[in-house]
N, C-alpha and C positions, 0 to 999 in steps of 0.2 A: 573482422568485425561481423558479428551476427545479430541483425536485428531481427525478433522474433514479432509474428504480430500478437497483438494485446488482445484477451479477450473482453468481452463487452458484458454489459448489463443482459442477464439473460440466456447467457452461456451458463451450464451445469457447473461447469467447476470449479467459480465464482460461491457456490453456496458447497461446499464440499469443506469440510475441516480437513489441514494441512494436517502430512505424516511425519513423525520425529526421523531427524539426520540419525542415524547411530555415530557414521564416522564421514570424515571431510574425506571423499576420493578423487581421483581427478574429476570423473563424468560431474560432481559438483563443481569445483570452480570451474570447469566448464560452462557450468548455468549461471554460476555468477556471473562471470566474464559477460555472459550472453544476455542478463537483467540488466546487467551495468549499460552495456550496447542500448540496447533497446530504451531504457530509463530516458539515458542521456538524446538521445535521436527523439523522443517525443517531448523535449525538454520537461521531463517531469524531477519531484526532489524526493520520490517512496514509488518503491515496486517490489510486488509481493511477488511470489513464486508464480501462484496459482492465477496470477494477469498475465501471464507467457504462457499458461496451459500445466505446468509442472506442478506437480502434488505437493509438494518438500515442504517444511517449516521455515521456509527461508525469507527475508525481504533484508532491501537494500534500501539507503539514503545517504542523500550527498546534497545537501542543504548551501550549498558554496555558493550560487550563483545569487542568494535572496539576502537581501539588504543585513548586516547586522550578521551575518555567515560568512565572509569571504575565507575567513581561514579554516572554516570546518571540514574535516579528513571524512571522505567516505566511511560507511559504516556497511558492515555484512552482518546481519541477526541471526543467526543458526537455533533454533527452537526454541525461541522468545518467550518468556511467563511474566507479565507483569505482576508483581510480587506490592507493591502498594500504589493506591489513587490518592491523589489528594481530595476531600470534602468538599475543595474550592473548587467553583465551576467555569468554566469558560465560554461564550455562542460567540464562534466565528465560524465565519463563511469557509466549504471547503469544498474545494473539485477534486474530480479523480479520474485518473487515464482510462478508468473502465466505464468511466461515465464521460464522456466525452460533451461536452457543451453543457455539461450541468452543472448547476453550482444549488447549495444550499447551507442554510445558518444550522450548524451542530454543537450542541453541547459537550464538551469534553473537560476533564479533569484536569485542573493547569498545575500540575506535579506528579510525576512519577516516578516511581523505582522498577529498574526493569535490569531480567539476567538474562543470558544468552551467551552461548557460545560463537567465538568468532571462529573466521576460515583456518585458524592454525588450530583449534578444538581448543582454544584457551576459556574458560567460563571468566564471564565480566559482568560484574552488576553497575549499573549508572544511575544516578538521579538527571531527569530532564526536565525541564518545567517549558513555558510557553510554545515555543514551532517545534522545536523539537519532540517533546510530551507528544502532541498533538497529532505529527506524523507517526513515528511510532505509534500512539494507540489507531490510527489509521489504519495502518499497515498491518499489524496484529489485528485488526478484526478481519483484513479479508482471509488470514489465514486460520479463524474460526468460523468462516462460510458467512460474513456479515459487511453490507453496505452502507453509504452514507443514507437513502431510503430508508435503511433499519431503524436508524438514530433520528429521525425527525419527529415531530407527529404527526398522526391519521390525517389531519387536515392539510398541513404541507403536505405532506405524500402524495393527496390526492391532486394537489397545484403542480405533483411534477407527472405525471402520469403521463401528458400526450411528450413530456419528454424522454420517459423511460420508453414509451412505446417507440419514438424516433430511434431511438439507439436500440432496440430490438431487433426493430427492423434494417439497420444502418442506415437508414434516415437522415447521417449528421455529415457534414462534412468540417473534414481533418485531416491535418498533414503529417499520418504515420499511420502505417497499418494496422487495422484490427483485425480481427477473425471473423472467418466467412459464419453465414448463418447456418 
């Protein structure tokens, strides 16, 4: 088991757009394996590549543990393109491993269609709607260089500010590791 630490609000490669997989090699499920680790030890349900430090287009979920999920099968995203949004909106509350004690109300699309290649290089397209939609577009924005911060408005943003600064600074306490400053 390898648990990587998480990078934090603040860290460069958090705002960095993800590099296309050409091909699944081993050094990749390698990194799976080690998202998966790491995911599951900070009991989160979405972990993007580039929250472990790795460039790749990758992010993982495994939504099992949350009410109304018990039978959902982990998921590997391999260069993810959300391909349509629904019009309909959703504002629910959402934290994120890289934001460690923050939470905030986001508006998100409550339908989507999304393709991506899984870890056997199979192309898959899905419709998700509600947690699932939700995560995924999560997930895909940190691998287009974007946080839940991004998605609020100026006004909220500015109510999270001495929060974002605590987590700059690691400021927070939590029981899994992030990255040094």
């Amino acid at each position: 088991m390898s648990i990587i630490p998480i990078t934090v609000y603040g860290d460069k490669i958090l705002r960095q757009k993800s590099k296309k997989i050409i091909s699944v090699n081993d050094e990749t499920i390698d990194k799976i394996r080690n998202m998966f680790d790491t995911m599951r030890n900070a009991r989160g349900i979405g972990l993007a590549a580039n929250q472990v430090g790795y460039r790749d287009s990758i992010f993982i979920l495994d939504l099992k543990g949350t009410e109304g999920y018990e039978n959902f099968k982990p998921v590997t995203m391999i260069n993810p393109e959300i391909v349509l949004q629904s019009d309909k909106k959703v504002v629910i509350e959402e934290g994120c491993l890289s934001l460690p004690t923050l939470k905030a109300d986001v508006e998100r699309s409550e339908e989507i269609k999304v393709r991506y290649m899984d870890a056997d290089e199979n192309i898959i397209e899905i419709d998700a709607d509600d947690l699932l939609a939700r995560v995924i577009l999560h997930e895909y924005d940190h691998l287009i260089g974007k946080m839940i911060p991004d998605r609020v408005a100026e006004d909220v943003k500015k109510t999270l500010q001495k929060d974002l600064s605590n987590i700059i600074n690691r400021e927070v306490e939590i029981d899994y590791p992030i990255s040094e400053s």
